[in-house]
Every structure is written in structure tokens, then in C-alpha cells.
C-alpha positions as CSV (number, residue, x, y, z in Angstrom):
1,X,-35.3,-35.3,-38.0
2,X,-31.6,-34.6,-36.9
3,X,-31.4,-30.8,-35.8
4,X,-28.1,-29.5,-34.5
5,X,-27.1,-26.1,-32.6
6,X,-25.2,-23.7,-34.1
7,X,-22.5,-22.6,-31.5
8,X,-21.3,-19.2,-32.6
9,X,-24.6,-17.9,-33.9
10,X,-27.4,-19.6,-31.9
11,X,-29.7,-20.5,-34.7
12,X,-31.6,-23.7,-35.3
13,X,-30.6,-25.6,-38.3
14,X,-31.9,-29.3,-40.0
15,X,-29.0,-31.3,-40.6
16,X,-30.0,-32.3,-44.1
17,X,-31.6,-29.4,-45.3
18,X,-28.1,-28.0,-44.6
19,X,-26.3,-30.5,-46.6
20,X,-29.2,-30.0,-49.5
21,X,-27.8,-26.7,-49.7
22,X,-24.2,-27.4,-49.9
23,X,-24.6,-29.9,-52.7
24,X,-26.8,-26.4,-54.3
25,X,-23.7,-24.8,-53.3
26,X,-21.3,-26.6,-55.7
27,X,-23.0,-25.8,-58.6
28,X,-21.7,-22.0,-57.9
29,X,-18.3,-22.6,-59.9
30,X,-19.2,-25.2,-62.1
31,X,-22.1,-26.1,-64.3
32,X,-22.2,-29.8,-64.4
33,X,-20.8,-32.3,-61.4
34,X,-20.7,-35.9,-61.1
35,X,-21.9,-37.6,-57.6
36,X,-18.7,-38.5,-56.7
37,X,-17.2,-34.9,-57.4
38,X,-20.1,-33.5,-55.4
39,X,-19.4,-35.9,-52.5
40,X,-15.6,-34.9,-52.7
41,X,-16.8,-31.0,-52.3
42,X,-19.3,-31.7,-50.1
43,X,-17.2,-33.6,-47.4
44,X,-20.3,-36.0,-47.5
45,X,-20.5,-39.8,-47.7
46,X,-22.4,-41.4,-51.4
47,X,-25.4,-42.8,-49.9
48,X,-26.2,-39.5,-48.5
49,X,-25.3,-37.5,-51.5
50,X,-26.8,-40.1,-53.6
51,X,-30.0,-39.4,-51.7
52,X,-30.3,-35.8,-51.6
53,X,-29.7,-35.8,-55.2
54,X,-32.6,-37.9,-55.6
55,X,-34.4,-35.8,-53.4
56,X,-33.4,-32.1,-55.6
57,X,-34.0,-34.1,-58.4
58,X,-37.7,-35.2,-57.4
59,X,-38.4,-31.2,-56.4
60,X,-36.7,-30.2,-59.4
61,X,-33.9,-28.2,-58.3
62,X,-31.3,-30.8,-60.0
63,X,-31.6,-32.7,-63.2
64,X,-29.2,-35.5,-64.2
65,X,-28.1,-36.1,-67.6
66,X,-28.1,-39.7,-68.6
67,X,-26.0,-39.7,-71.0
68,X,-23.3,-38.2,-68.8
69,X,-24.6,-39.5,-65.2
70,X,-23.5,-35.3,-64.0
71,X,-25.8,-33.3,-62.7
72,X,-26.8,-29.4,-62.8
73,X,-29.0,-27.3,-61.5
74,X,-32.6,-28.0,-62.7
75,X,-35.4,-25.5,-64.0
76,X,-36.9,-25.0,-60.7
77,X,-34.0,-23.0,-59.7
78,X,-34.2,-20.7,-62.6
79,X,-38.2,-19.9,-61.4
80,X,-37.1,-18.7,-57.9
81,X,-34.4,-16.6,-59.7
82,X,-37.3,-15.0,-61.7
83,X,-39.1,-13.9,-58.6
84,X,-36.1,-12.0,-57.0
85,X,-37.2,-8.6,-56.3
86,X,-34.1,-6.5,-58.1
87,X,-35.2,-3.1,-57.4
88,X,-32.6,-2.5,-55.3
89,X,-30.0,-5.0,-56.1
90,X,-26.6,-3.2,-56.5
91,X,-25.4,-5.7,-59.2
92,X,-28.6,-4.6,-61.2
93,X,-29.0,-1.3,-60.4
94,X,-25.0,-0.4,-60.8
95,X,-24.2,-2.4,-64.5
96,X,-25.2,0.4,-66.8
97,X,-22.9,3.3,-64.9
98,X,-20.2,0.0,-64.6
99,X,-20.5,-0.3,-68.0
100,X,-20.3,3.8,-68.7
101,X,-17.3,3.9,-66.5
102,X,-15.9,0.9,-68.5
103,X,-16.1,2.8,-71.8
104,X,-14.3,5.8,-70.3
105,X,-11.0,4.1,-69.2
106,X,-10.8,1.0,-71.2
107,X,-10.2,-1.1,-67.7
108,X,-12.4,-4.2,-66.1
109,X,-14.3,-2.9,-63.6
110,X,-16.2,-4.6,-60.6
111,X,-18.2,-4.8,-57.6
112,X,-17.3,-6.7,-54.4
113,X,-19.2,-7.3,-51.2
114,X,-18.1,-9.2,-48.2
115,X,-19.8,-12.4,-47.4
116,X,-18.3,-13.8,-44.0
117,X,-14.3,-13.6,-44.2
118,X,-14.5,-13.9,-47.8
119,X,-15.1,-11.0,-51.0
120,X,-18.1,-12.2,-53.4
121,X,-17.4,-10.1,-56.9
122,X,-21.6,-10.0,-57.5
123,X,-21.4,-7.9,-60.9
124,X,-18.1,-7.1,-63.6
125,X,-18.3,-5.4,-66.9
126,X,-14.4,-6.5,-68.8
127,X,-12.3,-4.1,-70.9
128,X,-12.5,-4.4,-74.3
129,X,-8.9,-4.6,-74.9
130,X,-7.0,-7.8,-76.0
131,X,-5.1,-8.1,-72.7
132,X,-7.4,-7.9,-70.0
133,X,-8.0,-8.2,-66.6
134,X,-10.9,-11.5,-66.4
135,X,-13.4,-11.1,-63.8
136,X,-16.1,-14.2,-63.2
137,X,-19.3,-13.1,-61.7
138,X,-19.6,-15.0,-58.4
139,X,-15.6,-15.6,-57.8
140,X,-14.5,-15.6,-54.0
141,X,-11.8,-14.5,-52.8
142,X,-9.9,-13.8,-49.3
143,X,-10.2,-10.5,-47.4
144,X,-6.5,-10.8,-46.2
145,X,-5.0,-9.0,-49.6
146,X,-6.6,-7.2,-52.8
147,X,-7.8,-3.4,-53.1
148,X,-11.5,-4.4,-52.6
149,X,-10.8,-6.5,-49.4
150,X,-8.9,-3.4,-48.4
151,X,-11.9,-1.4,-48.9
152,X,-14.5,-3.3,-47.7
153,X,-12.4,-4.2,-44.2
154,X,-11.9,-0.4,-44.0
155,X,-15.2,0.6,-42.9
156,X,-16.0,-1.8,-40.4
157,X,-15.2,-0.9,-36.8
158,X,-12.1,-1.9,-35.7
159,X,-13.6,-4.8,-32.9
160,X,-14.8,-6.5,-36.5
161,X,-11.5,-5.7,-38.0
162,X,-9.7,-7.8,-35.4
163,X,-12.3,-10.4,-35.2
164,X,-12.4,-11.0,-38.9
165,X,-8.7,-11.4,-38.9
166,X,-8.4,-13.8,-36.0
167,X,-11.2,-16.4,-37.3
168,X,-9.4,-16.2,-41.3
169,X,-7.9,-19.3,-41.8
170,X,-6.0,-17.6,-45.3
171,X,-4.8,-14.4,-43.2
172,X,-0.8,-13.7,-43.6
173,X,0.5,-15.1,-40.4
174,X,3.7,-12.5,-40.7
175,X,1.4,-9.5,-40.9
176,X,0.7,-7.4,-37.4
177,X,-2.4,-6.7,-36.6
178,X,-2.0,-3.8,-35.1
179,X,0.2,-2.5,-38.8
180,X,-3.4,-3.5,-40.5
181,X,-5.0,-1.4,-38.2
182,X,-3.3,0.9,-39.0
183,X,-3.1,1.0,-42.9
184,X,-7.0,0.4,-42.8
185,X,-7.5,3.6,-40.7
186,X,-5.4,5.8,-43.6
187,X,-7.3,4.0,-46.3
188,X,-10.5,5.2,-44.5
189,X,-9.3,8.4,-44.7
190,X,-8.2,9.0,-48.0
191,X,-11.0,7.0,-49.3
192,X,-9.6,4.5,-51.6
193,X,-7.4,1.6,-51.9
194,X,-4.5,0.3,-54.0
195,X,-3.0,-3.1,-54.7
196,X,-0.2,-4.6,-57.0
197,X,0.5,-7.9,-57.6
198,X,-1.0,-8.8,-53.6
199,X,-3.5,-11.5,-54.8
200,X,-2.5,-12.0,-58.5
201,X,0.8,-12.0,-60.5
202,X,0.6,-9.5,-63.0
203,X,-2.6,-7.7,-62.3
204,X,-3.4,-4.8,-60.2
205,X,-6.3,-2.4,-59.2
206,X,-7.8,0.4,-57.4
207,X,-10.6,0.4,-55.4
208,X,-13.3,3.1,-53.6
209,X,-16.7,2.4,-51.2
210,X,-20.0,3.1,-52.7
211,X,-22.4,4.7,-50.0
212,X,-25.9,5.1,-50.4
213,X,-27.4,8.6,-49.5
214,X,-28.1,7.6,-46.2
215,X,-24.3,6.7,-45.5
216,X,-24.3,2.5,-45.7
217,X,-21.6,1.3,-47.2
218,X,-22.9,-0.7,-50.0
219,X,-19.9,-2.4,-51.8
220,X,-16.5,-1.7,-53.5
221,X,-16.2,-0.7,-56.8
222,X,-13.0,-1.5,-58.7
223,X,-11.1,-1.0,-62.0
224,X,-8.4,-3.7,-62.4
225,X,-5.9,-4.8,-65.5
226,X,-2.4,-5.5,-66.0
227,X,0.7,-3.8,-64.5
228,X,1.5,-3.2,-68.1
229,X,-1.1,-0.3,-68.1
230,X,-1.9,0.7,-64.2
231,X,0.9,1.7,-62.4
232,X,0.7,3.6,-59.0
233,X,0.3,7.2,-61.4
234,X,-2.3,6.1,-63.5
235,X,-4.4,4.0,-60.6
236,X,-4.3,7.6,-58.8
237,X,-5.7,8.9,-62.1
238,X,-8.6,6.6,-61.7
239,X,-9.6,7.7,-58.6
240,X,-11.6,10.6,-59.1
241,X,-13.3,9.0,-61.8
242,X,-14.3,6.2,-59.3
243,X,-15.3,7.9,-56.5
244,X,-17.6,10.3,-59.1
245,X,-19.2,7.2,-60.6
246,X,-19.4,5.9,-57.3
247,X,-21.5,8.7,-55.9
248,X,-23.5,8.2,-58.4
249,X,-24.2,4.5,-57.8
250,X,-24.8,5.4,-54.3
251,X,-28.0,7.7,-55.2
252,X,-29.7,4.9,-57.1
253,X,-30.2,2.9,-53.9
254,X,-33.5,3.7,-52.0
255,X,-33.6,3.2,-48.4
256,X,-37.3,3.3,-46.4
């Protein structure tokens, strides 16, 4: 069995169970893949693709449809899901105060946590107006720009803040680290974070932490929609709304 050493992290990891899981991976953005698109993701070779598929497939975690020759994710998947334990999952726990504060200002709203050097949105509830701001549950995005990156770089400490920068491939070459710094230390301080237009034409959003009662920082909560309705004056106006339903979020989480 082919084992390699992880460099940066020192852990122990088999090769192919590794490339299992990226092929899993794939199926993250898109519900049906042929081989070949999952060899093109996957940086890895047919035979080997074709034989891990064979393998998921046996175990259950993949199905093939015949008709199509794509894959997608099997059944078996679907019974591990059943057995997470979500009594203290934020994107359970949070949806039904996401979806109160969603009713109150008309506005998608969503919930970010960071995952490496990238944001993961794990739970969004969309406004209900014609013109809205789309969020898909599972979308990644980089930490270099975005009021929820902001937020969730803002309360790390500031040796992970220049760490975090210097191993992002997508950071903005032309910003200063040290003028980063800086604007994370007075997001910090105020306690939220605005963006418009920095990661998407058109759209923009406000941002605050969510802490549990202990004081962990949990995740970013966000309301984001078109320039057309938040400007800088009525983002501001969303702010105490936030940080109350935020507070509120926090007190769900238990902590031993």
C-alpha cells in the first residue's frame, strides 16, 4: 500500500484513499460527472479513476447511470449523512433565526466559515424579492476580498493573518500586508465588516462574527443583495440588526 508524508502537517496519509476522496470531492459542485470530467478535476490518469470508481461504486458511495455513463454520489453517502450528530451544527442550529432575520430586512443572508485559505458558505436563506442576491449552500470562495473573509480573517491572531496571506495563491499581489493588518485590526474593533463590488459586480454586503457564550468565534453571518438597495447607509443600518441576531445565534451553541 503506497503511503506518503505529509510535509507541512506531519500526518500519515494512503495515497489512494486520498484520491477516493477527491473523486468524493467533485461531486460538491455538481451532481452528475462523467469519468473523464472527473479525471480532468481530479488531476488523475483514467485507469486510476476508472478503478476507484469501480471501487465507490462496489462500496456504494457512487452509482453510474447507464444510460448516461455519469456518475453521482450513491445511497451510501446519504446513510452516513443521516448519522451526523447536528446538535450543535451552526448551519442547523442558526436557519430558523437566518430565516427570522430574512423576513425582517428582505435581504439574502448567510453563514461563512473558513476552511484553509478559502470561505465555505455552510447555510443561506435568499430574499424573497425578484432581484436577489443567489447564495449556493457549499460555494467557496477566497479570503483575500468579501465582508465575510474580512470578518473571519479579523479574529485570528495576526502570526495567522500573515501566514494565511503568504501561502494564498488568489491573494492581491498589489495589496500591503502590513495596510491589511491594519484594516483587519479596525474591523475587529468596530465589530463588523463592509464590502462593495470587491468579489462580485453588482452585489454587496455586510458582515458580523457570531461568538458562542464562551467567546469562540463561530462563523460570519452576512446579509448581501444588490448595490441597487445596500449602499454604505443602509449596510450601517443592518448592523445592529446583525450583531443582535448574532448574539442570539451565539447562545444556541453549547460548549462542555
Amino acid at each position: 500500500m503506497e503511503v506518503s508524508i505529509l510535509s507541512d502537517d506531519k500526518k500519515l496519509t494512503v495515497r489512494a484513499a486520498e484520491r477516493a476522496m477527491d473523486i468524493l470531492l467533485c461531486f460538491v459542485t455538481e451532481q452528475k460527472l462523467g469519468m473523464m470530467e472527473i479525471a480532468t478535476r481530479t488531476g488523475l490518469n483514467k485507469s486510476t479513476v476508472f478503478r476507484l470508481l469501480a471501487t465507490l461504486e462496489k462500496k456504494g458511495f457512487i452509482k453510474r447511470d447507464p444510460a448516461t455513463e455519469k456518475y453521482q454520489l450513491g445511497f451510501r453517502i446519504w446513510e452516513l449523512a443521516a448519522n451526523i450528530d447536528h446538535s450543535n451544527d451552526p448551519a442547523v442550529l442558526f436557519l430558523p433565526e437566518m430565516e427570522r432575520l430574512r423576513d425582517e430586512i428582505d435581504e439574502t443572508i448567510s453563514l461563512y466559515i473558513r476552511d484553509g485559505n478559502e470561505r465555505v458558505r455552510i447555510q443561506a436563506v435568499e430574499s424573497m424579492q425578484a432581484i436577489r442576491r443567489v447564495a449556493p449552500i457549499g460555494a467557496r470562495m477566497p479570503l483575500s476580498v468579501g465582508a465575510s473573509s474580512k470578518i473571519l480573517m479579523a479574529y485570528l491572531n495576526e502570526e495567522e493573518i500573515i501566514q494565511q496571506v503568504l501561502n494564498d495563491a488568489a491573494w492581491i499581489q498589489d495589496m500591503k500586508l502590513e495596510t491589511y493588518v491594519e484594516q483587519l485590526k479596525q474591523i475587529k474593533a468596530r465589530g463588523y465588516a463592509i464590502s462593495i463590488e470587491e468579489r462580485e459586480e453588482g452585489t454587496a454586503a455586510v458582515s458580523v462574527p457570531v461568538f458562542s457564550r464562551r467567546g469562540r468565534f463561530v462563523a460570519a453571518l452576512a446579509v448581501s443583495g444588490p448595490v441597487t438597495r445596500m449602499n454604505k447607509i443602509q449596510m450601517l443600518q443592518f448592523v445592529p440588526i446583525l450583531i443582535q441576531s448574532a448574539s442570539q445565534m451565539g447562545r444556541m451553541i453549547v460548549e462542555e
